[in-house]
Kinemage of the C-alpha trace (Angstrom):
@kinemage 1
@onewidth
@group {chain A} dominant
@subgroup {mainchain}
@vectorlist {calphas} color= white
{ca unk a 1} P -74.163 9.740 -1.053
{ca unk a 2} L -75.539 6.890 -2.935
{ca unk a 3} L -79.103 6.711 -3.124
{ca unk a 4} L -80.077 3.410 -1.773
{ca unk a 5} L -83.854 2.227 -3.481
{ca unk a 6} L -86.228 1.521 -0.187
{ca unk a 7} L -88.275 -1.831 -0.195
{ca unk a 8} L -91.418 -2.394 -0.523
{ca unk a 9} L -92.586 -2.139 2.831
{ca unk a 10} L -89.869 0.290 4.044
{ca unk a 11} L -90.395 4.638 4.068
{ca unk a 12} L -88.305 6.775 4.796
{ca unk a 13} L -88.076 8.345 8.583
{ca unk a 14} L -86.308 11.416 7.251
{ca unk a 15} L -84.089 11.717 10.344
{ca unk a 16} L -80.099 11.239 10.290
{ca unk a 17} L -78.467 10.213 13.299
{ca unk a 18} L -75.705 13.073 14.908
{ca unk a 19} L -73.049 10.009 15.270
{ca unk a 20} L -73.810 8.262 11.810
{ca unk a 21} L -72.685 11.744 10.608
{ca unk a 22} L -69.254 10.538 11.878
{ca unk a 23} L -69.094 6.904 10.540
{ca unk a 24} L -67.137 6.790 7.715
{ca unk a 25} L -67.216 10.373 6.891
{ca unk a 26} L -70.765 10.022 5.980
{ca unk a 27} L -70.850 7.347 4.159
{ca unk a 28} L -73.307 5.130 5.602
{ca unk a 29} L -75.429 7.997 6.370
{ca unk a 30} L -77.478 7.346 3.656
{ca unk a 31} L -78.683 3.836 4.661
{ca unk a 32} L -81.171 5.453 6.690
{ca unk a 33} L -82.657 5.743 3.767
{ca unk a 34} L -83.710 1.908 3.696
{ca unk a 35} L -85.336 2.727 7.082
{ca unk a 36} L -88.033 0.362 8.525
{ca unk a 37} L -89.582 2.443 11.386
{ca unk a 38} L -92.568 3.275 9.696
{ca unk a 39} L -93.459 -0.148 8.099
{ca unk a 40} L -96.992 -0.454 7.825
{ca unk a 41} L -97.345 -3.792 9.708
{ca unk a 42} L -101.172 -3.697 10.625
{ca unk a 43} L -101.883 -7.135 8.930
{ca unk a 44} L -99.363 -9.022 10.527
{ca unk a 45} L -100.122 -7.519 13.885
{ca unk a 46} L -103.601 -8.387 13.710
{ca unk a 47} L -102.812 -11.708 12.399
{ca unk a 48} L -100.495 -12.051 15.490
{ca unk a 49} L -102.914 -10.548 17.618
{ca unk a 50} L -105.666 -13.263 16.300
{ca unk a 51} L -103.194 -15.758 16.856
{ca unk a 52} L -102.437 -14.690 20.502
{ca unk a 53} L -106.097 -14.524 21.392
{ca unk a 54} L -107.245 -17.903 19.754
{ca unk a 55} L -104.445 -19.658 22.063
{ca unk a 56} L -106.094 -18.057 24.881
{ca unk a 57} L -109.495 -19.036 24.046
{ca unk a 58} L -110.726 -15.217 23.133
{ca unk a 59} L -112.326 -14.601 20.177
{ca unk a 60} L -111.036 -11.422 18.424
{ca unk a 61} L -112.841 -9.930 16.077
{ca unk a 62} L -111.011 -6.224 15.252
{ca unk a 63} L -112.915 -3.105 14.766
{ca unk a 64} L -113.544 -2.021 10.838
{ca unk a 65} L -111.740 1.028 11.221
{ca unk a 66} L -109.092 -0.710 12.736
{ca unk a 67} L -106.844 -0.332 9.701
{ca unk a 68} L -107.581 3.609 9.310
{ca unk a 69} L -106.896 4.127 12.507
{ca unk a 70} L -103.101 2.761 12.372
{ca unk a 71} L -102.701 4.540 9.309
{ca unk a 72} L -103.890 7.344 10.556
{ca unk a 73} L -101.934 6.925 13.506
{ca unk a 74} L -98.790 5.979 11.555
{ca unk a 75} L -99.041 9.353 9.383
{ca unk a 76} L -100.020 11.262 12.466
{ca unk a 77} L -96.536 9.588 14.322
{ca unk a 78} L -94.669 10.775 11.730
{ca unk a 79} L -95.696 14.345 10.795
{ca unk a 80} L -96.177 15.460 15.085
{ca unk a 81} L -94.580 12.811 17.220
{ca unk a 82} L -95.730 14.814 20.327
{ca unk a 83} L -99.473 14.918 19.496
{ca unk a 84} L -99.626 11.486 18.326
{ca unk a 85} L -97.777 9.985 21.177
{ca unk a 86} L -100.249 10.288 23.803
{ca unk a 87} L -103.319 9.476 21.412
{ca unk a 88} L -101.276 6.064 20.460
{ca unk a 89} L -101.075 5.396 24.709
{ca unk a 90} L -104.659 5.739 24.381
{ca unk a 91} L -105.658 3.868 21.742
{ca unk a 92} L -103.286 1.173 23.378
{ca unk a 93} L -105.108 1.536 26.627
{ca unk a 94} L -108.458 1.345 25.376
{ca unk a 95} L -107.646 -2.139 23.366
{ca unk a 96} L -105.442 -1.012 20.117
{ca unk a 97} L -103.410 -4.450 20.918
{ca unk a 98} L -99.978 -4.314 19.628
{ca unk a 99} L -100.727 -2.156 16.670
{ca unk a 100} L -101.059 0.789 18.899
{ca unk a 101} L -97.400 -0.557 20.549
{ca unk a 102} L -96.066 -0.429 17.144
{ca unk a 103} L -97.798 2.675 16.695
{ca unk a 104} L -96.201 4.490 19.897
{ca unk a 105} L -92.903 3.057 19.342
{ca unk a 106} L -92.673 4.904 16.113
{ca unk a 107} L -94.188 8.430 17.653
{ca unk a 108} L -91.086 7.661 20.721
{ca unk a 109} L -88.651 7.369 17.486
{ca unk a 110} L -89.936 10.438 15.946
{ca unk a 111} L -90.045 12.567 18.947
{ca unk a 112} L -86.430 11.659 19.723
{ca unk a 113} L -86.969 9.386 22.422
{ca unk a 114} L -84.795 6.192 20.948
{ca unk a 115} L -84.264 4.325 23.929
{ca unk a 116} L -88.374 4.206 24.972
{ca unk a 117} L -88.990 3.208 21.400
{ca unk a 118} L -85.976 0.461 21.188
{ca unk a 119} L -86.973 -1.039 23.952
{ca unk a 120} L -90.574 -0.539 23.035
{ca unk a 121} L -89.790 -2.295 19.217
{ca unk a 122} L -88.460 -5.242 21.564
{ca unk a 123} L -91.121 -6.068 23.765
{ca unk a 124} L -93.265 -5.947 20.646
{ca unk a 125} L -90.936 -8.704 19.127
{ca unk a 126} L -90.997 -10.613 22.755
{ca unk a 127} L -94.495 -10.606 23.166
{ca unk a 128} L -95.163 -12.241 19.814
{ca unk a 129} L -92.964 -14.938 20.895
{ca unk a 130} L -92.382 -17.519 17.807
{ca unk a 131} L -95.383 -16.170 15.967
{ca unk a 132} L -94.885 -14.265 12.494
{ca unk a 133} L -91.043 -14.903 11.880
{ca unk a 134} L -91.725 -11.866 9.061
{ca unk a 135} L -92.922 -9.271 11.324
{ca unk a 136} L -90.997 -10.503 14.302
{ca unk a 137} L -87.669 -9.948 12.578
{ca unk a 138} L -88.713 -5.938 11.334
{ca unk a 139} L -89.319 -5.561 14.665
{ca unk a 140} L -85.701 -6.566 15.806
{ca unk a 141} L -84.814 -4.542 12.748
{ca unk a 142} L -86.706 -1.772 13.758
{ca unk a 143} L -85.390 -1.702 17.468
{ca unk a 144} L -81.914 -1.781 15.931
{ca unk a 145} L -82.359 1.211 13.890
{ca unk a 146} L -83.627 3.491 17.083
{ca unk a 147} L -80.562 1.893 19.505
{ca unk a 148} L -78.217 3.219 16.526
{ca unk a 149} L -79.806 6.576 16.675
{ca unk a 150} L -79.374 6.321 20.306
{ca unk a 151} L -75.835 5.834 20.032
{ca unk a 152} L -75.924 2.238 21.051
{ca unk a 153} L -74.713 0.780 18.570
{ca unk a 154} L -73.627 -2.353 20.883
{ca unk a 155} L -77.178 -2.821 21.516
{ca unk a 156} L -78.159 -2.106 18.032
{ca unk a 157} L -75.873 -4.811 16.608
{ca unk a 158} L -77.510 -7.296 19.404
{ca unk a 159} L -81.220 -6.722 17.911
{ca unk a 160} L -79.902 -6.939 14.393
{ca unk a 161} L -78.713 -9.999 15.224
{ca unk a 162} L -81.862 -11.154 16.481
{ca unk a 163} L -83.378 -10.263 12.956
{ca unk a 164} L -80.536 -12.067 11.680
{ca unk a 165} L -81.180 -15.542 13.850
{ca unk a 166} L -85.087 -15.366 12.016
{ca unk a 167} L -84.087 -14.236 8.677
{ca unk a 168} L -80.358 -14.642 7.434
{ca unk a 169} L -81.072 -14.372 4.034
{ca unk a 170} L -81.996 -10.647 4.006
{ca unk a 171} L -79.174 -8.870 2.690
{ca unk a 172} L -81.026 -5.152 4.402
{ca unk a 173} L -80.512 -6.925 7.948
{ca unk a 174} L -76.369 -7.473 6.850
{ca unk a 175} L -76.231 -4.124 6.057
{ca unk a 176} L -78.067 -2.798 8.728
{ca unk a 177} L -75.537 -4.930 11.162
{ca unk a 178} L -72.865 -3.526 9.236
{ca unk a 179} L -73.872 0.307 10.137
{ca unk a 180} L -73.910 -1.150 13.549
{ca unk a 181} L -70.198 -2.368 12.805
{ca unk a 182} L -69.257 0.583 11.653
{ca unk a 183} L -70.346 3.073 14.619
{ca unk a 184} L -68.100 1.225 16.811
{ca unk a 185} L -65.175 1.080 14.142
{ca unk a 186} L -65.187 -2.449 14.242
{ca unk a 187} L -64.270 -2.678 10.769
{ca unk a 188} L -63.327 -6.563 9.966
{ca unk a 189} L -67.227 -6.742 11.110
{ca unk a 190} L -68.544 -4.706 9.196
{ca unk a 191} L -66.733 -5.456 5.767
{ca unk a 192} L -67.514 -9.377 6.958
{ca unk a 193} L -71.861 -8.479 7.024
{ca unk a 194} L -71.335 -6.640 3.625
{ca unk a 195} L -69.741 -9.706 2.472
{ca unk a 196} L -72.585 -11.643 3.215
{ca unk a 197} L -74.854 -8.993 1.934
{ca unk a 198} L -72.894 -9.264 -1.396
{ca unk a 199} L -73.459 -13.075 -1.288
{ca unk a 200} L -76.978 -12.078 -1.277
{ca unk a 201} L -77.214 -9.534 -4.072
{ca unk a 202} L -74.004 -9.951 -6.025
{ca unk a 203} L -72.527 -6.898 -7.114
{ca unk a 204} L -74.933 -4.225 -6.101
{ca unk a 205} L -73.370 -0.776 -6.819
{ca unk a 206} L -74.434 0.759 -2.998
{ca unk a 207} L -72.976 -2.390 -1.287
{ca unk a 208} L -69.951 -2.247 -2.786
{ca unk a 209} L -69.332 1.432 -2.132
{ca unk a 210} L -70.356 1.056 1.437
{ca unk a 211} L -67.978 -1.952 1.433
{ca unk a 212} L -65.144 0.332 -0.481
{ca unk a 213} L -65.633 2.865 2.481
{ca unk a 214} L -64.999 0.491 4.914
{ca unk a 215} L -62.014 -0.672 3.822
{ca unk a 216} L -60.302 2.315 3.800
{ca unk a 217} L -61.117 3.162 6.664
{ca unk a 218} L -59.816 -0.177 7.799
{ca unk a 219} L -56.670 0.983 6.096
{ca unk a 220} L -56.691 -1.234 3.113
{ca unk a 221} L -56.710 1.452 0.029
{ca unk a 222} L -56.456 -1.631 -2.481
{ca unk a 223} L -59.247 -3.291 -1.289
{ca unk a 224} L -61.096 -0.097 -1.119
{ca unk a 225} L -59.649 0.884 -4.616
{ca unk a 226} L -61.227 -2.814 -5.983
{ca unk a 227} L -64.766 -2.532 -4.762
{ca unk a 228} L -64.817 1.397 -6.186
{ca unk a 229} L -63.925 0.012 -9.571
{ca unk a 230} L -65.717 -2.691 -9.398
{ca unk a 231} L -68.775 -0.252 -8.697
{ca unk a 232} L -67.869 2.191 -11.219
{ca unk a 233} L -67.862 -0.390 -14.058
{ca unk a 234} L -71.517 -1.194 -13.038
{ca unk a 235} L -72.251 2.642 -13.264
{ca unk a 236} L -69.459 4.808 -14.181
{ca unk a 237} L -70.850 8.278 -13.157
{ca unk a 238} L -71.736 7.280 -9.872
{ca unk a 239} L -70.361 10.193 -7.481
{ca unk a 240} L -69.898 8.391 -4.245
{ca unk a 241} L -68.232 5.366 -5.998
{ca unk a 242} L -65.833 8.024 -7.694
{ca unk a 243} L -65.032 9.799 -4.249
{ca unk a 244} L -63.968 6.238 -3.211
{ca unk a 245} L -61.736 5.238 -5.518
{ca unk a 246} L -60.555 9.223 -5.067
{ca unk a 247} L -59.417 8.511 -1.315
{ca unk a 248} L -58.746 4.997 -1.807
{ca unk a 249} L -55.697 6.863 -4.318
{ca unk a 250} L -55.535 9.749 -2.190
{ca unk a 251} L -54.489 7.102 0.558
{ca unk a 252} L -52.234 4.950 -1.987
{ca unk a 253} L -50.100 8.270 -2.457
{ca unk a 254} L -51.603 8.437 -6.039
{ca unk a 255} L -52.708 12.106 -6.378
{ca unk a 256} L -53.326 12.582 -10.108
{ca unk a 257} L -55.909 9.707 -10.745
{ca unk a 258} L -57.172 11.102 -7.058
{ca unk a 259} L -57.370 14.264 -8.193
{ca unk a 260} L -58.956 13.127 -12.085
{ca unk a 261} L -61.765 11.408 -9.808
{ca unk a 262} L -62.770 14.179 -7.836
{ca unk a 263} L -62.539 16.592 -10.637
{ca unk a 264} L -65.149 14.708 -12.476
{ca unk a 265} L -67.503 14.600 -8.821
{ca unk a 266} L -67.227 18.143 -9.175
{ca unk a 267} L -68.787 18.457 -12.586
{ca unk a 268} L -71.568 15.206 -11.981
{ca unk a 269} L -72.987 17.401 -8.442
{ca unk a 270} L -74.124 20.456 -7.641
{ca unk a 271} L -71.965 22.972 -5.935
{ca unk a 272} L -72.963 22.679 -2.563
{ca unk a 273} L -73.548 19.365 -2.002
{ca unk a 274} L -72.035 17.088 0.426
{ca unk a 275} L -70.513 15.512 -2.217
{ca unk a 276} L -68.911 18.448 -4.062
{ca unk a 277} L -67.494 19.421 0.042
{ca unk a 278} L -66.069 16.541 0.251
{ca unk a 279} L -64.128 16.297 -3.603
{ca unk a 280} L -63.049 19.607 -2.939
{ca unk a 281} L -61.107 18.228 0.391
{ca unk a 282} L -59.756 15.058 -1.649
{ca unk a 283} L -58.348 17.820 -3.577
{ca unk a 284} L -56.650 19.660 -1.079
{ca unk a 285} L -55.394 16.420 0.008
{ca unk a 286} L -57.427 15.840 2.535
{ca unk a 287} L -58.828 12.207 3.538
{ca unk a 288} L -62.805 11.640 4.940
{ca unk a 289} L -62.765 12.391 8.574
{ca unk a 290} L -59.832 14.463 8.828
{ca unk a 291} L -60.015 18.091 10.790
{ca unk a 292} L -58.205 20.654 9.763
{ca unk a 293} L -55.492 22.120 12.120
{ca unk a 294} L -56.639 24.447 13.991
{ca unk a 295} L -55.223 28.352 13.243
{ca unk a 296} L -53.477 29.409 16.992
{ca unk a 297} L -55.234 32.364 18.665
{ca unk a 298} L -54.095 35.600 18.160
{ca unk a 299} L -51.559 36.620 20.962
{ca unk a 300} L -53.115 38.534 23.793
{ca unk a 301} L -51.613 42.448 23.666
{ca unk a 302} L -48.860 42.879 25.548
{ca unk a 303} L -48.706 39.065 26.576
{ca unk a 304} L -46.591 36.257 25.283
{ca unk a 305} L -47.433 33.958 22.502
């Protein structure tokens, strides 16, 4: 899968949704990898914060190990979920402001608990109101990532639109939306965000093989087949871009340029990667997504078949 470079101010969760192991045969698996759930926000919350308490006429003046703390808390969210979760309630309880939200929404996300911590990401974003347009659209982001791992990907799409309506020039956010897209099989949407994604970073290799995945599973091999190429001349060893133009042939009827592409996956990954798996099933003729028949049970002895 292609390895997609995180921002800046993005880390990886290092969790992969059960149903995004479904969406397009794995392909857009990998954009968790551009997660934002553990996005160091502490300056912009306190900012915020500030900002909140100056309108109500309350001086705010945070604590010098303020900043540890949410580190510390952000580190501790991620490595034990359960142990930091309740610390994070307290720290929230005993003043944290809405870095100790942010910091409990992540410990719900890491623990499993999606829903708490989408809805959690939201009232963050709420509460804020039209303060911080940069934090306030993460947050969205943020929310949308956990409703996706939820398997709300209705919900997800709404939040990412929210991000969207702050900051429409962030080609992540289009992306993100797509995934959302995707989950539902609502393909003309998706391939429609990645177009505006594309607008935003012309011809980025992992957008276009996303984008190449989604069209074939929309059923359009030749527009799949264009975006693989059009990938491959930007890097021409790039596995995931191969395996696309593989199936987009596979589906065009065209087994032998299939069947060169997968061959050459074969020798570019190791043996038991995801990767190899699935070349070795282009090669048997077999297209992303598609279950084997099953083998019939064995007749019962002395019964019928």
């Amino acid at each position: 899968m292609p390895s997609l470079a995180p921002r800046v101010i993005r880390h990886v969760v290092g969790k992969t949704s059960r149903h995004l192991a479904r969406i397009i045969a794995g392909q857009f698996r990998a954009r968790m990898s551009w997660s934002r759930l553990a996005l160091p926000v502490l300056p912009l919350l306190l900012a915020a914060t500030s900002v909140a308490a100056q309108k109500f006429g309350t001086p705010f003046d945070p604590p010098p190990d303020h900043t540890k703390r949410y580190d510390a808390c952000l580190k501790q969210a991620r490595s034990d979920p359960l142990k930091a979760l309740p610390l994070a309630e307290k720290w929230h309880a005993d003043g944290g402001g809405l870095a100790a939200r942010h910091c409990v929404a992540v410990a719900m996300f890491q623990a499993g608990r999606y829903v708490q911590a989408a809805a959690q990401f939201e009232a963050i974003a709420r509460d804020m109101g039209q303060d911080r347009p940069k934090v306030r659209t993460e947050l969205w982001a943020q929310a949308g990532q956990a409703w996706l791992e939820a398997g709300g990907a209705e919900k997800a799409a709404e939040a990412q639109s929210r991000a969207l309506e702050v900051t429409p020039n962030d080609a992540d956010l289009w992306v993100d939306r797509a995934l959302s897209y995707a989950a539902m099989a609502a393909w003309p949407r998706a391939i429609s965000d990645l177009d505006q994604a594309l607008k935003l970073r012309p011809n980025n290799l992992e957008i276009l093989v996303l984008r190449a995945a989604a069209w074939r599973n929309a059923g359009n091999p030749t527009r799949a087949l264009d975006d693989a190429n059009r990938a491959l001349w930007i890097a021409a060893d790039h596995s995931e871009a191969l395996l696309e133009r593989g199936f987009a042939y596979l589906a065009r009827g065209e087994r032998a340029p299939a069947n060169a592409d997968f061959d050459k996956v074969l020798r570019l990954v190791p043996p038991d990667s995801v990767a190899a798996r699935r070349a070795e099933a282009g090669k048997r003729g077999e297209q992303p997504g598609a279950q084997p028949a099953a083998p019939a049970p064995p007749p019962k002895p002395g019964g019928k078949r």
